[in-house]
N, C-alpha and C positions, 0 to 999 in steps of 0.2 A: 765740296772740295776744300781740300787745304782746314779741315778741322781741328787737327790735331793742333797744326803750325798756329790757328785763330786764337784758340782756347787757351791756350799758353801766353800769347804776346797780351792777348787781352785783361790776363790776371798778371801777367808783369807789369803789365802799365796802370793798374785796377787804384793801387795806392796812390801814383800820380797823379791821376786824373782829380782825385779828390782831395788833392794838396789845394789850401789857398796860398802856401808859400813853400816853396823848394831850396835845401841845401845842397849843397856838394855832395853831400854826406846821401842823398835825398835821390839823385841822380845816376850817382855811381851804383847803388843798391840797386832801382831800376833798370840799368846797363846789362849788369850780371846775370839777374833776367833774363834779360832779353838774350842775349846772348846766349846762357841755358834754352832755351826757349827754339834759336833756328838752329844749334847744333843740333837737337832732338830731331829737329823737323831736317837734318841730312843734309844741310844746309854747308856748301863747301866751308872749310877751317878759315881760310884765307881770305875770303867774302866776308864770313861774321868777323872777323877781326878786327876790315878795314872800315865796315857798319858800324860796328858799337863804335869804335872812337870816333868818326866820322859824328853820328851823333850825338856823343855825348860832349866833343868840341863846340858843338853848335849849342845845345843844352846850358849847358855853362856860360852860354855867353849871354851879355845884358838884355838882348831884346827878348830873351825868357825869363831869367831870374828877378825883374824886374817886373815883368808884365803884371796887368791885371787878374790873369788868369793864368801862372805858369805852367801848369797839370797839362794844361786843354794843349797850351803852347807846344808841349814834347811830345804829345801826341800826334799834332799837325806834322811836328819834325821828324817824327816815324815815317809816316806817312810818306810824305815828301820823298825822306831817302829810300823806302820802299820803291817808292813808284820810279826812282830813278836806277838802283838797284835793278828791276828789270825791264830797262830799255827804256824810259821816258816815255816818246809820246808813240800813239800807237801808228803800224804802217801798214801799207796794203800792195799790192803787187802794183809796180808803177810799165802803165800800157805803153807800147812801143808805136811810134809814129807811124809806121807802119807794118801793117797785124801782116802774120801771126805775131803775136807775143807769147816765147816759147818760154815754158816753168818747167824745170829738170827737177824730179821726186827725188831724192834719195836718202837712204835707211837702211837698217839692221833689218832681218825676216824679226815678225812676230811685233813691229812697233806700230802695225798701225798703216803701213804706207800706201797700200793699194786702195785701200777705205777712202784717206784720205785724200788721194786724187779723185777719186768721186766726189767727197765732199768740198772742197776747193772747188770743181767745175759747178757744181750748184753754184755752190757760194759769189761767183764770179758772175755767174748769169742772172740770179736773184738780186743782188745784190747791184751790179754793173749793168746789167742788160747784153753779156757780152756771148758771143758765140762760139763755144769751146768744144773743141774736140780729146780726146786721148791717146796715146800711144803706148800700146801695151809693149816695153819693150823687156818685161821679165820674163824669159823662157826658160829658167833654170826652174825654179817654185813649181809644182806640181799646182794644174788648175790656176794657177795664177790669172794666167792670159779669160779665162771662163770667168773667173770672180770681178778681174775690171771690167769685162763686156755686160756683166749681169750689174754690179752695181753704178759702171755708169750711165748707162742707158737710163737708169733709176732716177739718177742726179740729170738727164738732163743733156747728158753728152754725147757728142759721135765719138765710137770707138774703132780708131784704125786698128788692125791688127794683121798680124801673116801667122802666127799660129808659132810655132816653138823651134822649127828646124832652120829658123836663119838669124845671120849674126844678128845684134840687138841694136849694135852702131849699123847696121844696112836698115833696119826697120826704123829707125829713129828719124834716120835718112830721107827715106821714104815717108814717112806717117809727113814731116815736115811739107815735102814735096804734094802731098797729096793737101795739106791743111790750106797751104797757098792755092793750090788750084779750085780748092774747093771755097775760097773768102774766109775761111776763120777767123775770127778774133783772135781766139786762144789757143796753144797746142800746149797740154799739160802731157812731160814724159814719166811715165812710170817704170823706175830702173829695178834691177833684182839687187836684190839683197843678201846678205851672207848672214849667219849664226855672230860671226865676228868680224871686227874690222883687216882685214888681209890687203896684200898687195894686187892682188886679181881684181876684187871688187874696185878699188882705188882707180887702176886700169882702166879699167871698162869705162868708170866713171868719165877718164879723162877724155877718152876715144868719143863719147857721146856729146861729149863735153866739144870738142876741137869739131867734131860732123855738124852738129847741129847751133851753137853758138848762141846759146841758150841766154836768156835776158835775166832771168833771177834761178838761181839753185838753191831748191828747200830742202831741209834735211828734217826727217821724222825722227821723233823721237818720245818713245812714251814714256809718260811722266811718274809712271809708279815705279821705275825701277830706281829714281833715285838720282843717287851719286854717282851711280852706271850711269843713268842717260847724262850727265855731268861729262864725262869721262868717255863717251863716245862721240862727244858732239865736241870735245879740244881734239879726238885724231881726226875726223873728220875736217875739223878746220885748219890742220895743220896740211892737210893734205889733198884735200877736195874745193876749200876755199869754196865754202857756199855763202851765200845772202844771210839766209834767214832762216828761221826753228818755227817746225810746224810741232807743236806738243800735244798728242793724241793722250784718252784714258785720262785727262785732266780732273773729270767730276768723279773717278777711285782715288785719287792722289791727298788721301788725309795729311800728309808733311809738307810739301809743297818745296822742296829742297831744289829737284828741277830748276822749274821756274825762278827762284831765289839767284841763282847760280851759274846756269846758263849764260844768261848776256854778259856778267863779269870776266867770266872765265874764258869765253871762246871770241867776245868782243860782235859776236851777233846777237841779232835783235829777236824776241820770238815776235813772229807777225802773225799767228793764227796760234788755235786750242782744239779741237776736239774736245765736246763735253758730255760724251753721250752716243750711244750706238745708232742712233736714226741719223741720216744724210743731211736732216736740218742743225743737227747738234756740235754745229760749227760754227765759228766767230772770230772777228778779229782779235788779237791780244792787247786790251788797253789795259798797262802797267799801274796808272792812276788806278781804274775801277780795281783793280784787282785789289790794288794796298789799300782801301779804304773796306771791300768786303773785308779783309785778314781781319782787319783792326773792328770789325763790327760797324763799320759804318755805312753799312748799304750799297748799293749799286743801283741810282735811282736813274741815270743814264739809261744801262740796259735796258732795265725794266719800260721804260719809256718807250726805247724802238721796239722791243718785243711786241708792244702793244701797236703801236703805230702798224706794224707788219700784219699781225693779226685780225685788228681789228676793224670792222667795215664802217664808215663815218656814215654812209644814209641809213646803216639799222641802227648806228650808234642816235643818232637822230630822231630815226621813231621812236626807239626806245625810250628816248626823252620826253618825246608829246607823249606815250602811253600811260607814263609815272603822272604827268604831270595831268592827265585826263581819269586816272588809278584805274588804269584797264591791262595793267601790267597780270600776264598770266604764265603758268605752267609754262607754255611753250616758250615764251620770253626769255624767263628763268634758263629753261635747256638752251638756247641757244646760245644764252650769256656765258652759261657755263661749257658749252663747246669749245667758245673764242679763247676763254678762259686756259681751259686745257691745251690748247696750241701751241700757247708759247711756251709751255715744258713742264714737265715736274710740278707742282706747287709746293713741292718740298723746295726747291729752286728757287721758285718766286718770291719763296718767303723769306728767303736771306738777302734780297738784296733791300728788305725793309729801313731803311734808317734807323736804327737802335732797336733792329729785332734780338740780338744777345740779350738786352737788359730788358726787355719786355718776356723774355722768355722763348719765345718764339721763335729764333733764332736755330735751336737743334731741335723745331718741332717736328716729325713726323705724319705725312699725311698722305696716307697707303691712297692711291688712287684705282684701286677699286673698291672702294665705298664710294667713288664720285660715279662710276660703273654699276653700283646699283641704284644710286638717285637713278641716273639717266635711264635703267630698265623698268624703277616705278614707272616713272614719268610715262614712257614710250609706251605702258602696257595701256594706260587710262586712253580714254577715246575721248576723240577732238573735242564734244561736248563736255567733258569732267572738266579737261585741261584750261578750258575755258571761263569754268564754273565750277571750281572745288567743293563751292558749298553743296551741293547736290551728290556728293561721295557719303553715302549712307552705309550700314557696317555690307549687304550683301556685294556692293560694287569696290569695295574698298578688301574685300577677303578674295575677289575675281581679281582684282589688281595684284595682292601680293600671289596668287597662284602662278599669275600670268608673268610676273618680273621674276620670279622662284626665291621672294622674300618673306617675311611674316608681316601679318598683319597690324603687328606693332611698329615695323619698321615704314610701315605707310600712314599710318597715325603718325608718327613722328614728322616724318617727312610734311604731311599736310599741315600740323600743327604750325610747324619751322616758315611755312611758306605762309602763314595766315598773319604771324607774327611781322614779318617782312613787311606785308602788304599795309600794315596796320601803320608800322614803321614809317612808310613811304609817304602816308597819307600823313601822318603829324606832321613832318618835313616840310611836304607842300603846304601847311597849314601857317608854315611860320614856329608851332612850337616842336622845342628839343625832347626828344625819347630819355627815356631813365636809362642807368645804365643796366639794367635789368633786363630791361626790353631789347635794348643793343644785344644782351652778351644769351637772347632768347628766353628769358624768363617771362612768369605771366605778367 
């Protein structure tokens, strides 16, 4: 996400960084920049404007130009006004003393919004431990009402519904009524949506709005249209007075102008993302993480709880005594790399690296079905190989690639990569450091 918006700020800032001293002269050239830089990325007029001078007031002033390291300095101070630029610190739906705690969906058709209240009840229940229901209250959308009952059950949730032929505000009504009787935690409403922002839709809104007395109003809105979704989320707040910006299609959005623009303009916060067409590919919005991925600087946060979520501490465990006894095998490896794939993409994982840009790394590419045929070597070998590599002789090792539908060099490989490892493991435990040969798989 946001590539285009990274790739740009990071070579406007590329000279600075590498300053040991800055002029005026020094600052204002990197301003320009940058400023080039989030107009590209559709980034509202009015927002860059108040940024660049905002920052370069701050630039200018002694506790940079002075520093021992001013470069590093105006980059912190990107940062900074980045992160506050959209929304500060990050937020989460705040529970109502007593549940239900009603979340009123509202969007444009086509941003995303039915998905999203499935994802949000996951989110809510993973994350919260809380007990959420849905209210299908779109009956204009063809299949609407069919698509929240199939994807929230997915996520996790009870889905009220009465089907298409009654008002939206009597179902809202009811879904409410039924959530209380039934102990919900949560009642997330799903509202319909128009092509365009109209007076009808607005209505409706308000009717649902005044029935049910909803605790927070999220408005969807996807992030790849832009300056549109900019521009739908000020009528919106002119007129619907919502909470908060769920921003769906997050990980398409190469500009990142949305996001940028949004909390300025309409004075709400985005509190959620959408990153990904699977139910788990939802999170909260931390403005911080996000301005330090733009700027290359990692997201080592994330990456943390991804792993914390994924990862199981007693095999993390065994897995320890096995290295440290080198009984570390095939199956280990698969497992590692299951945990591994869970928490998304590794095109993903790989950016929230700490200086993955400048290592290269950063727009690496790593099609994840090549992880898809490791994992069909692996599965093809019987308990005994996986256990015992050394015993894969060329006839068991030409049955292995027949059986994974690979060749047999790509099982050499593979067994090669995995000897090299183990070889690896055992220096480690030994006290001595591997070459970097050996690190990067070489003999």
């Amino acid at each position: 996400m946001f590539e285009t918006l990274s790739d740009r700020l990071q070579a406007a800032l590329s000279d600075v960084r590498a300053r040991g001293k800055l002029t005026e002269d020094d600052v204002a050239k990197a301003m320009r920049q940058v400023r080039l830089a989030l107009l590209e990325a559709d980034v509202n007029f009015q927002v860059v404007k108040s940024f660049t001078a905002h920052v370069k007031a701050r630039a200018l002033g002694a506790e940079v130009l002075e520093a021992l390291n001013p470069g590093q300095q105006v980059v912190k101070l990107v940062s900074e006004e980045l992160t506050t630029l959209m929304g500060g610190a990050a937020r989460d739906i705040a529970f109502a003393s007593k549940p239900p705690t009603v979340v009123l969906m509202a969007g444009l058709q086509g941003s995303g919004k039915t998905t999203a209240c499935a994802k949000l009840a996951r989110h809510l229940r993973e994350e919260h431990g809380k007990d959420v229901a849905l209210a299908a209250c779109d009956v204009y959308r063809p299949a609407a009402v069919e698509q929240l009952v199939k994807v929230g059950r997915a996520g996790g949730a009870t889905v009220y519904e009465q089907g298409t032929d009654r008002d939206p505000v009597d179902i809202a009504g009811w879904a409410l009524d039924q959530a209380r009787a039934d102990g919900r935690d949560v009642l997330i409403i799903d509202t319909s949506g128009r092509l365009h922002v109209d007076a009808e839709l607005m209505e409706e809104l308000a009717r649902i709005r005044r029935r049910v007395k909803p605790h927070d109003v999220l408005l969807v809105v996807d992030a790849m249209t832009g300056q549109d979704a900019v521009n739908v989320a000020e009528s919106f707040a002119e007129t619907a007075n919502f909470d908060g910006v769920v921003l769906t299609k997050l990980d398409g959005d190469a500009r990142g102008g949305a996001a940028l623009s949004v909390k300025a303009v309409t004075g709400k916060p985005i509190m959620y993302a959408s990153t990904g067409e699977k139910l788990d590919a939802f999170e909260r919005f931390h403005p911080d993480r996000m301005a330090q991925r733009i700027l290359g600087m990692g997201d080592v946060m994330t990456l943390i709880e991804k792993a914390e979520q994924h990862f199981d501490e007693d095999q993390a465990a065994d897995l320890e005594r096995k290295i440290r006894k080198q009984q570390f095998t095939f199956d280990d490896f698969l497992g590692q790399m299951q945990q591994v794939r869970r928490m998304g993409p590794l095109t993903g994982l790989l950016k929230m690296l700490p200086g993955a840009g400048s290592l290269g790394i950063g727009n690496l590419k790593v099609d994840d079905r090549d992880l898809d045929r490791l994992q069909a070597i692996i599965t093809s070998m019987t308990p005994e190989e996986r256990a015992h590599p050394e015993i894969l002789n060329g006839s068991r090792r030409r049955r292995i690639a027949r059986g994974s539908g690979t060749t047999v060099a790509a099982v050499n490989q593979l067994v090669k990569q995995f000897g090299q490892m183990q070889k690896v493991m055992r220096q480690l435990q030994q006290g001595k450091m591997p070459s970097l040969s050996q690190l990067a798989g070489g003999r």
